[in-house]
PDBQT receptor file of N, H, CA, C and O in Angstrom, charges set to zero:
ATOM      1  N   UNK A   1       9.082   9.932  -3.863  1.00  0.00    +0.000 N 
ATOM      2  CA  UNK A   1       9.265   8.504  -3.661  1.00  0.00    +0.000 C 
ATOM      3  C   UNK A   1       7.980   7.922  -3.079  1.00  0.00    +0.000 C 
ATOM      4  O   UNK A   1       7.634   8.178  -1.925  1.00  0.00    +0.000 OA
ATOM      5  N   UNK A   2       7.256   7.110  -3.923  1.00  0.00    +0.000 N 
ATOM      6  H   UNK A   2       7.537   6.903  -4.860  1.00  0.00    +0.000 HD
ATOM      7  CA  UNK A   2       6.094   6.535  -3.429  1.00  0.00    +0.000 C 
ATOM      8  C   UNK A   2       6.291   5.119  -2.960  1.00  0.00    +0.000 C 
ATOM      9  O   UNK A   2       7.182   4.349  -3.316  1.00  0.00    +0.000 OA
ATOM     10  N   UNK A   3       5.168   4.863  -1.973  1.00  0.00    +0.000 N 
ATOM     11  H   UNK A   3       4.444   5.489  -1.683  1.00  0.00    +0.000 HD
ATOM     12  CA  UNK A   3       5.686   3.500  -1.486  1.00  0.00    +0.000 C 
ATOM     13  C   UNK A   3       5.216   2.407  -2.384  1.00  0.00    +0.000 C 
ATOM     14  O   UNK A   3       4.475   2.800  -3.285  1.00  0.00    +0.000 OA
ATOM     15  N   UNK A   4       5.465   1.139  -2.355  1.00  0.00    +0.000 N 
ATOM     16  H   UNK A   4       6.067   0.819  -1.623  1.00  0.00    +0.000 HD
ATOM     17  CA  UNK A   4       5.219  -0.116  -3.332  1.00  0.00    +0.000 C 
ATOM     18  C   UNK A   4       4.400  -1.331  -2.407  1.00  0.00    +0.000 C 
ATOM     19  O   UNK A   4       4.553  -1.390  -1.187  1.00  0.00    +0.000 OA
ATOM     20  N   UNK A   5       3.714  -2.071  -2.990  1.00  0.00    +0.000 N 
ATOM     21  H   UNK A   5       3.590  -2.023  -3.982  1.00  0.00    +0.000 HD
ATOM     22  CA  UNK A   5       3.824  -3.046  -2.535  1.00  0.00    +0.000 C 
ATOM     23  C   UNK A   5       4.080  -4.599  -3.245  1.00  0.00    +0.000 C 
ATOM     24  O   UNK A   5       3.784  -5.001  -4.370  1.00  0.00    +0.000 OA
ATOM     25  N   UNK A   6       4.491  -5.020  -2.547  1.00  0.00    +0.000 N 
ATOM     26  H   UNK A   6       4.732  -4.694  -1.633  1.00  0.00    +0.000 HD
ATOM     27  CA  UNK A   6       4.951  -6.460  -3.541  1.00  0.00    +0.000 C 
ATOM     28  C   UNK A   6       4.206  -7.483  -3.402  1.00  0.00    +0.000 C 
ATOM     29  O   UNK A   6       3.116  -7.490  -2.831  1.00  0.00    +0.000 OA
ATOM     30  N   UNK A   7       4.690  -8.302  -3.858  1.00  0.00    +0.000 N 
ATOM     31  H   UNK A   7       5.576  -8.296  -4.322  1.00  0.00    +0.000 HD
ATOM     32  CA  UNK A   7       3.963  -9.896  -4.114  1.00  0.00    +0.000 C 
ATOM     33  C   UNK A   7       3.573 -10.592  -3.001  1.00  0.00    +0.000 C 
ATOM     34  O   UNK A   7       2.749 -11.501  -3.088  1.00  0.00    +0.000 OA
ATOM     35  N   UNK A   8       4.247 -10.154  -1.607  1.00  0.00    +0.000 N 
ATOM     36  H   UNK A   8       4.917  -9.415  -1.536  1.00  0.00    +0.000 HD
ATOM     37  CA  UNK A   8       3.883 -10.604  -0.663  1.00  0.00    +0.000 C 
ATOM     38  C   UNK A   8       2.391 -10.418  -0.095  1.00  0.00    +0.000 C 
ATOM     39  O   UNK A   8       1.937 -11.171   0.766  1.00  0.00    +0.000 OA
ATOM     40  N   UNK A   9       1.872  -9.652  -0.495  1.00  0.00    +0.000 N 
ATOM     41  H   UNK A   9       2.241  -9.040  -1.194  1.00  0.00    +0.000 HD
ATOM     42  CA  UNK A   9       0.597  -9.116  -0.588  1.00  0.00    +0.000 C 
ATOM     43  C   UNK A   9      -0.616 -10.074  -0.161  1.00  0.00    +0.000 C 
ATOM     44  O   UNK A   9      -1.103 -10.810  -1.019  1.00  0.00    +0.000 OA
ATOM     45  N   UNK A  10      -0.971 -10.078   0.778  1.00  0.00    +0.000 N 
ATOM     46  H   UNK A  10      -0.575  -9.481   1.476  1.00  0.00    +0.000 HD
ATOM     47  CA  UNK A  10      -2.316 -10.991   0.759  1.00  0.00    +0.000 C 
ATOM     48  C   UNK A  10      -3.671 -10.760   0.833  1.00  0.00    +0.000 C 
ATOM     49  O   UNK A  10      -4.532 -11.516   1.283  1.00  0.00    +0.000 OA
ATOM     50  N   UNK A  11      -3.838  -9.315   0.212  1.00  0.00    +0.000 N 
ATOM     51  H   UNK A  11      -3.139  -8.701  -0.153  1.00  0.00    +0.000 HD
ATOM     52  CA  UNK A  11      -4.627  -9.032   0.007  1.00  0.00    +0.000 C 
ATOM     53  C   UNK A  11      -6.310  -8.584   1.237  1.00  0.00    +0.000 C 
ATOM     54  O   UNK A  11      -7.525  -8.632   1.045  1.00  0.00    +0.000 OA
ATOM     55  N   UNK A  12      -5.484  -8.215   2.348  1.00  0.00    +0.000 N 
ATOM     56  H   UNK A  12      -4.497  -8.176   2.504  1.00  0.00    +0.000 HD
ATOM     57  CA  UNK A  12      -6.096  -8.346   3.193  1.00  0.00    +0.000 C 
ATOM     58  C   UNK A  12      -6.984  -6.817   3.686  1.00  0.00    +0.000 C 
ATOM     59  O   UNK A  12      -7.842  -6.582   4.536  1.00  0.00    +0.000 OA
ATOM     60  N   UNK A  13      -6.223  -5.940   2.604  1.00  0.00    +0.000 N 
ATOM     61  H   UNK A  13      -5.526  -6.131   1.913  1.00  0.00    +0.000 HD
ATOM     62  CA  UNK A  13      -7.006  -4.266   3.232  1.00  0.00    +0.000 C 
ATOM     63  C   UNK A  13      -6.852  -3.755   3.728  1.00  0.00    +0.000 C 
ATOM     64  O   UNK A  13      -7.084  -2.546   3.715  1.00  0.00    +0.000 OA
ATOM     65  N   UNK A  14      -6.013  -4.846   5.000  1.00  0.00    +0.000 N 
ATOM     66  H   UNK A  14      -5.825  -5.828   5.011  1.00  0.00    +0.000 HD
ATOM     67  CA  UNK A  14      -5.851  -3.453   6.130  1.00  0.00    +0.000 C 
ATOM     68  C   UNK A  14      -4.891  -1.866   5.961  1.00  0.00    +0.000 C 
ATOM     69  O   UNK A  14      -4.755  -0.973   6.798  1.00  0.00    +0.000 OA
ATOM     70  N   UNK A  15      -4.363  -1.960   4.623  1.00  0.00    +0.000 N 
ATOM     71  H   UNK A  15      -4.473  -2.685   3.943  1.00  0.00    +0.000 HD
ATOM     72  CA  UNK A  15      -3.731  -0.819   4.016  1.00  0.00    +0.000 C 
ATOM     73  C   UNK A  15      -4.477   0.202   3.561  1.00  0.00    +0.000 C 
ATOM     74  O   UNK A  15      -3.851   1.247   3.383  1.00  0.00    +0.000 OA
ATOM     75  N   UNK A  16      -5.613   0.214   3.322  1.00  0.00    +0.000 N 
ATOM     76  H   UNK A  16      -6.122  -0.635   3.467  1.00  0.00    +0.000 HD
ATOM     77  CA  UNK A  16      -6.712   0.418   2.398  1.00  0.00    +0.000 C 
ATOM     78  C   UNK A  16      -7.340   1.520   3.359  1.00  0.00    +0.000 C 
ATOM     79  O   UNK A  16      -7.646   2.687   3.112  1.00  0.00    +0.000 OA
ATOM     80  N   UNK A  17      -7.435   0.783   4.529  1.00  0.00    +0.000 N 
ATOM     81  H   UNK A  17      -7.186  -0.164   4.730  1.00  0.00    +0.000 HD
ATOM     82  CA  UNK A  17      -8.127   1.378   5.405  1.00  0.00    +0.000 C 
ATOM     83  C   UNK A  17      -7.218   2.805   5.914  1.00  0.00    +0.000 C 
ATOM     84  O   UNK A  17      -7.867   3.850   5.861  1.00  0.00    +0.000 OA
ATOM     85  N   UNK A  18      -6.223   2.882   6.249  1.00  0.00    +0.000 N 
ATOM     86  H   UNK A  18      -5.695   2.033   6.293  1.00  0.00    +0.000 HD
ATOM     87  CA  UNK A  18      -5.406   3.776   6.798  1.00  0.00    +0.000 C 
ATOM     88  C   UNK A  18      -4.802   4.929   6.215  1.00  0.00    +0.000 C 
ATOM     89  O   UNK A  18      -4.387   5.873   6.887  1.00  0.00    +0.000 OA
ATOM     90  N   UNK A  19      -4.721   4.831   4.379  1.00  0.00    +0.000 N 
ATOM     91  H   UNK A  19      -5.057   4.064   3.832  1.00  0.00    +0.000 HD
ATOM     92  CA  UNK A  19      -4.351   5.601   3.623  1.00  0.00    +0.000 C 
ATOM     93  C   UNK A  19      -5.339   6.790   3.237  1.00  0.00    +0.000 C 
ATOM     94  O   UNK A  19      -6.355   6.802   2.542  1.00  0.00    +0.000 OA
ATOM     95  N   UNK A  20      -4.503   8.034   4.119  1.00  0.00    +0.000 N 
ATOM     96  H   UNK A  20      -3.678   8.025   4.684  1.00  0.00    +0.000 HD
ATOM     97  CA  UNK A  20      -5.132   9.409   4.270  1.00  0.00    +0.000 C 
ATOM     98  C   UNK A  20      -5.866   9.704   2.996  1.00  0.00    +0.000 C 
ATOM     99  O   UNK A  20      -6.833  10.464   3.061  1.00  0.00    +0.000 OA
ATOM    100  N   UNK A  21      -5.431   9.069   1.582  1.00  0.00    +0.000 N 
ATOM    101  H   UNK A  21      -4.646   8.452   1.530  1.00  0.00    +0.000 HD
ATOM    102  CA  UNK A  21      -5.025   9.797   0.396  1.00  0.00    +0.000 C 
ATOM    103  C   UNK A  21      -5.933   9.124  -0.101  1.00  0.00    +0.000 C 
ATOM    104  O   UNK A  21      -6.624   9.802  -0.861  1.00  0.00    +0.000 OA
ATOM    105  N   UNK A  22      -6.346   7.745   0.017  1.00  0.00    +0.000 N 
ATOM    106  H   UNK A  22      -5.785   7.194   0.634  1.00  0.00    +0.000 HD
ATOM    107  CA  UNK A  22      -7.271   6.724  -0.796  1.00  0.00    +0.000 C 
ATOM    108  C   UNK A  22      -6.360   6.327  -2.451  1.00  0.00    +0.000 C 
ATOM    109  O   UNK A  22      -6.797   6.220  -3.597  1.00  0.00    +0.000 OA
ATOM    110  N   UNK A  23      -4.959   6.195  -1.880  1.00  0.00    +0.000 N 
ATOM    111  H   UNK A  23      -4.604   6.282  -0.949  1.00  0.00    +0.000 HD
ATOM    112  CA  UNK A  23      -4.207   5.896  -3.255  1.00  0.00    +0.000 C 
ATOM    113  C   UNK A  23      -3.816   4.258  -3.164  1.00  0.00    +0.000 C 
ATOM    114  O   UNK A  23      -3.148   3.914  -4.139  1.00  0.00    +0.000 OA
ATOM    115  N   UNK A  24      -4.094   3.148  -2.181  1.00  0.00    +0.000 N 
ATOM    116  H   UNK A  24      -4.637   3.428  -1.389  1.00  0.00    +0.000 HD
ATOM    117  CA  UNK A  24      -4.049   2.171  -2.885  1.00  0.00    +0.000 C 
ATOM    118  C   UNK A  24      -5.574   1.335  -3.221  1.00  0.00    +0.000 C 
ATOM    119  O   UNK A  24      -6.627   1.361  -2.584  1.00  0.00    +0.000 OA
ATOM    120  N   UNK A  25      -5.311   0.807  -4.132  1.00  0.00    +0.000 N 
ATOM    121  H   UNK A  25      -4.456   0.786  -4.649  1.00  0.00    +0.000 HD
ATOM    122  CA  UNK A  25      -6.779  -0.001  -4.718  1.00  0.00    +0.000 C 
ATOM    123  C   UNK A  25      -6.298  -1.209  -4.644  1.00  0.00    +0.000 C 
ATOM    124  O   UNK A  25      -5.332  -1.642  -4.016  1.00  0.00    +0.000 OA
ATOM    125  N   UNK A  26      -7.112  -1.762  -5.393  1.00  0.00    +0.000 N 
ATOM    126  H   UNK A  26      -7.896  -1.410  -5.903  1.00  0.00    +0.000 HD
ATOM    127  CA  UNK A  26      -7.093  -3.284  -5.669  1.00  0.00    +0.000 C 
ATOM    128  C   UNK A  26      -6.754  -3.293  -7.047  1.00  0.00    +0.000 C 
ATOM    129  O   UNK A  26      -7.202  -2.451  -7.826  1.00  0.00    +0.000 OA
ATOM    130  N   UNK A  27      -5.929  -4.270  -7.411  1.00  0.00    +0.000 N 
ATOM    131  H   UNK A  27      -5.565  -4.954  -6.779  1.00  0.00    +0.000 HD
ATOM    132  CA  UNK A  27      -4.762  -4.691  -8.639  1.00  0.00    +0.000 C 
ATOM    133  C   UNK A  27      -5.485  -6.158  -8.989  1.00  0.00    +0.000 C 
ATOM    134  O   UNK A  27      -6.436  -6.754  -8.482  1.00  0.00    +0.000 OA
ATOM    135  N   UNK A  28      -4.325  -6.537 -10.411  1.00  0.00    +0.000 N 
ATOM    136  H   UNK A  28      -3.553  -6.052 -10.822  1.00  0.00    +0.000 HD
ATOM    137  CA  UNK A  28      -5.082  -7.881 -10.998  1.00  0.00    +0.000 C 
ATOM    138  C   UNK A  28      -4.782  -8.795  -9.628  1.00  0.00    +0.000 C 
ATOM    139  O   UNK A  28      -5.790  -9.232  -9.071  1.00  0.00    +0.000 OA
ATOM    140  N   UNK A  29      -3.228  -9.185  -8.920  1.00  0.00    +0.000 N 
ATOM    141  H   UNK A  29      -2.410  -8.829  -9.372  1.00  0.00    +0.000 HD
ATOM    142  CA  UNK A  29      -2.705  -9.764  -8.295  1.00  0.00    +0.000 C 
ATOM    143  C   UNK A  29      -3.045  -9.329  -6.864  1.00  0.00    +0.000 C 
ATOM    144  O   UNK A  29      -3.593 -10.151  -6.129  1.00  0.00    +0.000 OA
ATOM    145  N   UNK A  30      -2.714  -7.892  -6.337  1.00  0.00    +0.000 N 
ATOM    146  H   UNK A  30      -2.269  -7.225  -6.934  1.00  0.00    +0.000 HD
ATOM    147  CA  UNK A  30      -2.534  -7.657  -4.973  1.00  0.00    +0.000 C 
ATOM    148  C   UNK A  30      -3.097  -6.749  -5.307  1.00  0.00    +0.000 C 
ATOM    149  O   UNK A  30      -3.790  -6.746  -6.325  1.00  0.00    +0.000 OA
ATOM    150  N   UNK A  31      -2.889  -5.359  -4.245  1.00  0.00    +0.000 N 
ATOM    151  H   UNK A  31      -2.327  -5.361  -3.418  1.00  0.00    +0.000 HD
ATOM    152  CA  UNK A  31      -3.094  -4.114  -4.349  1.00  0.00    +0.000 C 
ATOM    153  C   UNK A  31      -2.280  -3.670  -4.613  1.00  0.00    +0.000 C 
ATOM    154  O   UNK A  31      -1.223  -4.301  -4.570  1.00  0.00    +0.000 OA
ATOM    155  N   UNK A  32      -2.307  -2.456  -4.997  1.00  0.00    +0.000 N 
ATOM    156  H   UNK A  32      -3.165  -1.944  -5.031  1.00  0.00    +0.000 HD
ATOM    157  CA  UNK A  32      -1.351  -1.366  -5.717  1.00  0.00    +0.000 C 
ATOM    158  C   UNK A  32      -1.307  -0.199  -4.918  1.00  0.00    +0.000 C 
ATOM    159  O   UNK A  32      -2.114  -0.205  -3.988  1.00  0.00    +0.000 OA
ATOM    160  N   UNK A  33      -0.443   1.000  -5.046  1.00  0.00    +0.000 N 
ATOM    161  H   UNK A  33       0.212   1.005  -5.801  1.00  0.00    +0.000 HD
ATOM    162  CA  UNK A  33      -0.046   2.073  -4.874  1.00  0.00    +0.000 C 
ATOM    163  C   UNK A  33      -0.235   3.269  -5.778  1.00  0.00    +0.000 C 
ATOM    164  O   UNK A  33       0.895   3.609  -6.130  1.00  0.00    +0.000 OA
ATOM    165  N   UNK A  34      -1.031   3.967  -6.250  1.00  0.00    +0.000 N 
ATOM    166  H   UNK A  34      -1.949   3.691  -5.965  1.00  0.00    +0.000 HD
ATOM    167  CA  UNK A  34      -1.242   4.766  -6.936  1.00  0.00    +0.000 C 
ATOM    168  C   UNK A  34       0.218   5.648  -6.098  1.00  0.00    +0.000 C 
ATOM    169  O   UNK A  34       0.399   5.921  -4.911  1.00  0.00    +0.000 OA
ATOM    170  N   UNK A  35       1.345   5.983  -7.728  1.00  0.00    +0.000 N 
ATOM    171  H   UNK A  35       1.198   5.761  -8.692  1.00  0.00    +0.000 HD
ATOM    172  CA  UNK A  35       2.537   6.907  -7.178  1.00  0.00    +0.000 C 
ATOM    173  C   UNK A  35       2.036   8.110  -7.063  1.00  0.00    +0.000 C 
ATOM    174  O   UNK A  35       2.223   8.817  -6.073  1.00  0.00    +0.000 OA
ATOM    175  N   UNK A  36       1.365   8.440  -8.050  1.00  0.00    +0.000 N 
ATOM    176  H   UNK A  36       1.213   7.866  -8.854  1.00  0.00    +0.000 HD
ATOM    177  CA  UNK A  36       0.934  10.080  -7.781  1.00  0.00    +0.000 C 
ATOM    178  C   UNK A  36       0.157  10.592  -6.841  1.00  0.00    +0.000 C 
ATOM    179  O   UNK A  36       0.263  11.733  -6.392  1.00  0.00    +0.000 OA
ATOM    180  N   UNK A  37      -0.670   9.745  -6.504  1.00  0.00    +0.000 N 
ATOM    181  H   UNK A  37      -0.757   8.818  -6.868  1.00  0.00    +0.000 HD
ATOM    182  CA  UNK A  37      -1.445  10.753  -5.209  1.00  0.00    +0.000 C 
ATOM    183  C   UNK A  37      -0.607  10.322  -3.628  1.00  0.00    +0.000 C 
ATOM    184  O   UNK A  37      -0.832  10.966  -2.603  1.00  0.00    +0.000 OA
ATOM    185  N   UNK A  38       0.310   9.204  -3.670  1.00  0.00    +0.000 N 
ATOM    186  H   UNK A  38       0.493   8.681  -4.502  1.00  0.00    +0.000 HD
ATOM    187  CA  UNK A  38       0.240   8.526  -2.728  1.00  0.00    +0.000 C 
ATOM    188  C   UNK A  38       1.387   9.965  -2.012  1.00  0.00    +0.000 C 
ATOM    189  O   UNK A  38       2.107  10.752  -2.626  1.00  0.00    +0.000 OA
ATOM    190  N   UNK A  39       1.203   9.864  -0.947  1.00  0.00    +0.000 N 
ATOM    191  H   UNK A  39       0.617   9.224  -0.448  1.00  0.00    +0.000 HD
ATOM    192  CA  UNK A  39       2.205  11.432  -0.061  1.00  0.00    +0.000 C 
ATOM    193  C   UNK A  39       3.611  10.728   0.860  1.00  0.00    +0.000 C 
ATOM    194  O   UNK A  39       4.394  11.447   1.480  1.00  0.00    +0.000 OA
ATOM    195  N   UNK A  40       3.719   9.340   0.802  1.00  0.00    +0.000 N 
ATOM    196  H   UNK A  40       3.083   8.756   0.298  1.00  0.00    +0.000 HD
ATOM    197  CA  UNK A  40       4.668   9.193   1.556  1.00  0.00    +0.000 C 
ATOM    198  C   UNK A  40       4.893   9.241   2.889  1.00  0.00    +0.000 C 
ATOM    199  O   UNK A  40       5.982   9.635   3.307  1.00  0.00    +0.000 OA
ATOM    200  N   UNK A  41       3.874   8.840   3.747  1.00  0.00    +0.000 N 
ATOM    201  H   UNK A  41       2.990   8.520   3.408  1.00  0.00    +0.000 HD
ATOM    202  CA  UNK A  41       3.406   8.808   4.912  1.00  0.00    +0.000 C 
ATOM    203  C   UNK A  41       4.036   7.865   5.485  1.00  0.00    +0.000 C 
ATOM    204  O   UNK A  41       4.835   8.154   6.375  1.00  0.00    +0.000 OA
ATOM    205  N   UNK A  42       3.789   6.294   5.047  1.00  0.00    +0.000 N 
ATOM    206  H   UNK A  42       3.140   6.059   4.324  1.00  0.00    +0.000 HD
ATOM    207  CA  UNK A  42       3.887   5.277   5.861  1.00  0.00    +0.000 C 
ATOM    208  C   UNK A  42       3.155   4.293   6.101  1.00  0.00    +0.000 C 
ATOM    209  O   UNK A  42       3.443   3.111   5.911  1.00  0.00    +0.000 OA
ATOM    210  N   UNK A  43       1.703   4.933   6.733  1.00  0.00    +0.000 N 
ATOM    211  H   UNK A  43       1.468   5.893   6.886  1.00  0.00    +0.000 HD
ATOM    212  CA  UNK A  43       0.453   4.689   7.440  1.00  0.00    +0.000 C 
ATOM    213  C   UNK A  43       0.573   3.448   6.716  1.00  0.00    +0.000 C 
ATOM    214  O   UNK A  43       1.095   2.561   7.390  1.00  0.00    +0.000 OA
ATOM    215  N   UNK A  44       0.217   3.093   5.442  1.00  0.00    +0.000 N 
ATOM    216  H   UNK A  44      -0.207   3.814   4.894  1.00  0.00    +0.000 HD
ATOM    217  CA  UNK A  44       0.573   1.766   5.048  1.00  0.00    +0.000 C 
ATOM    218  C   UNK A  44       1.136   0.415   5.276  1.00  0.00    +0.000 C 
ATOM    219  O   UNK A  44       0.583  -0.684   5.246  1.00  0.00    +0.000 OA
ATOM    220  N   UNK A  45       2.612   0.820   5.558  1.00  0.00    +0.000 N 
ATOM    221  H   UNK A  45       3.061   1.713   5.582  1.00  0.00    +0.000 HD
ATOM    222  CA  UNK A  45       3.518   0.201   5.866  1.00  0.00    +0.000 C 
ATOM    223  C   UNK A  45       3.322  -0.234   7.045  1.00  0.00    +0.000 C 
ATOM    224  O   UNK A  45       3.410  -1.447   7.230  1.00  0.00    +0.000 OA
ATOM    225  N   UNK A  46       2.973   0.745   8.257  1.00  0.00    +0.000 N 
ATOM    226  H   UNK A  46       2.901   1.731   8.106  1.00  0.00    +0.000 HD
ATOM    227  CA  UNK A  46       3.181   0.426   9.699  1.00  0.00    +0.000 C 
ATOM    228  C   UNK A  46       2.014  -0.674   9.963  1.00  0.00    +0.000 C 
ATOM    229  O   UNK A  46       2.095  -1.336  10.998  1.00  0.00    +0.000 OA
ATOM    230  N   UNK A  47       0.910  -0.900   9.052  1.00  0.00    +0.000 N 
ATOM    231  H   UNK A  47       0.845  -0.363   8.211  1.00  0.00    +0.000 HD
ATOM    232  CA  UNK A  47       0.120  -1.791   9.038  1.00  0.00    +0.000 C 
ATOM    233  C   UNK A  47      -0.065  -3.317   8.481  1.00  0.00    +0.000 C 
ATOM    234  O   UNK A  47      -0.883  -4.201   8.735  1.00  0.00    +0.000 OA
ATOM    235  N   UNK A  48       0.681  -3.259   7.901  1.00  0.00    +0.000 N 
ATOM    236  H   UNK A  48       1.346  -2.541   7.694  1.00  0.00    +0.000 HD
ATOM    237  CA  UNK A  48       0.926  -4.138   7.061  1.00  0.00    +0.000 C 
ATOM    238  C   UNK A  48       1.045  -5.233   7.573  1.00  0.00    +0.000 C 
ATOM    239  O   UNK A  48       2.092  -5.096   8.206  1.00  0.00    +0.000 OA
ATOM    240  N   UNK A  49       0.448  -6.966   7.867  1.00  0.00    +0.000 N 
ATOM    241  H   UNK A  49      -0.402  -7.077   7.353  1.00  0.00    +0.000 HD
ATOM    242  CA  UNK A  49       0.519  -7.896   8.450  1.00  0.00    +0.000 C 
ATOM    243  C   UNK A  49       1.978  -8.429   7.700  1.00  0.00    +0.000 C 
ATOM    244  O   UNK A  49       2.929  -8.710   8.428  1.00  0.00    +0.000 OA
ATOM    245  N   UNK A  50       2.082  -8.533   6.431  1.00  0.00    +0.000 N 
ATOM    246  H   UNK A  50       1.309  -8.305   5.839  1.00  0.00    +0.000 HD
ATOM    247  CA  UNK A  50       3.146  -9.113   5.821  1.00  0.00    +0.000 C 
ATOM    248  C   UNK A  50       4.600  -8.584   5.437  1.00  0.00    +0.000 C 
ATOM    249  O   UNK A  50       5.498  -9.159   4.823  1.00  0.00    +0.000 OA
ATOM    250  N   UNK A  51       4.557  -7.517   5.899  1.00  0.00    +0.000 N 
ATOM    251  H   UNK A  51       3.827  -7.050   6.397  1.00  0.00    +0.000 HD
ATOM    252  CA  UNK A  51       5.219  -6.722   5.589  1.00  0.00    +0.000 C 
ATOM    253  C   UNK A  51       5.631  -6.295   3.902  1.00  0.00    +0.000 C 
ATOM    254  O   UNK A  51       6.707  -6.340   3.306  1.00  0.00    +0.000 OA
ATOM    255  N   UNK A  52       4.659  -5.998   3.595  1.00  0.00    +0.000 N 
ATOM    256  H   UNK A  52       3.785  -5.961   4.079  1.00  0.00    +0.000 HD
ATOM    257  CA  UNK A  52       5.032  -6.173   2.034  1.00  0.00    +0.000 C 
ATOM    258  C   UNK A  52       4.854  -4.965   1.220  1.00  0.00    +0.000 C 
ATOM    259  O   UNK A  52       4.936  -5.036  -0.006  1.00  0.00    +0.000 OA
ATOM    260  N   UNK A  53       4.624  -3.896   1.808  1.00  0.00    +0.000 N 
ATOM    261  H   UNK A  53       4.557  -3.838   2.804  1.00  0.00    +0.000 HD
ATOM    262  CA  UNK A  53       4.720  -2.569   1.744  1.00  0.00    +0.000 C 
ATOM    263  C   UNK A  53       6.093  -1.747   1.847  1.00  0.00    +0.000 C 
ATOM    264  O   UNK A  53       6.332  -1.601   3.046  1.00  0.00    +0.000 OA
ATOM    265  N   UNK A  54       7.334  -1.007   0.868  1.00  0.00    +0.000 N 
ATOM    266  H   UNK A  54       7.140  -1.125  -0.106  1.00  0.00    +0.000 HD
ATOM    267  CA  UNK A  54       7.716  -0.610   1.185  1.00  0.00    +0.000 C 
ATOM    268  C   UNK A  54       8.244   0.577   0.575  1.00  0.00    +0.000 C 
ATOM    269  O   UNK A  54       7.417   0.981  -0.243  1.00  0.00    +0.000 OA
ATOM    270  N   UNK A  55       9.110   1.203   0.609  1.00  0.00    +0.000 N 
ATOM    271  H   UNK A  55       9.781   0.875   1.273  1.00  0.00    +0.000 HD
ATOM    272  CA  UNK A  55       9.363   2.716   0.236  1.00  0.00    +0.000 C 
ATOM    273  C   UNK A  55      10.119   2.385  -0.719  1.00  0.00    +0.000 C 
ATOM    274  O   UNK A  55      11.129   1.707  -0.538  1.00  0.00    +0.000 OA
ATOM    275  N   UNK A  56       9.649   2.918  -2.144  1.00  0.00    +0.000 N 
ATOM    276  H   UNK A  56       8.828   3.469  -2.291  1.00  0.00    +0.000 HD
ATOM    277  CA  UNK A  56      10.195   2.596  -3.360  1.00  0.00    +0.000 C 
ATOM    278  C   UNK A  56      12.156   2.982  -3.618  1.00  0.00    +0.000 C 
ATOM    279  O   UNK A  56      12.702   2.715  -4.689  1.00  0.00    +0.000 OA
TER     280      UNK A  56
């Protein structure tokens, strides 16, 4: 189960920064979640200003 992020997204990075794995990038809209490398940590989530990160 990889985590997602949605539309709420503002594109701000601070997810970017924290992910052990280097599985989210930058998307047409927001950022994304690469499912396959991503390990299901969190680290993401717990950062997230918008909350717009969550466990698929």
């Amino acid at each position: 189960m990889a985590y997602t992020i949605s539309d709420e997204c503002i594109s701000c990075a601070a997810c970017v920064e924290e992910c052990p794995t280097e599985s989210i990038f930058e998307g047409a809209e927001h950022f994304e979640i690469n499912p396959d490398s991503c390990i299901d940590c969190g680290a993401c989530a717990d950062t997230c200003p918008t909350g717009a990160i969550s466990a698929e």
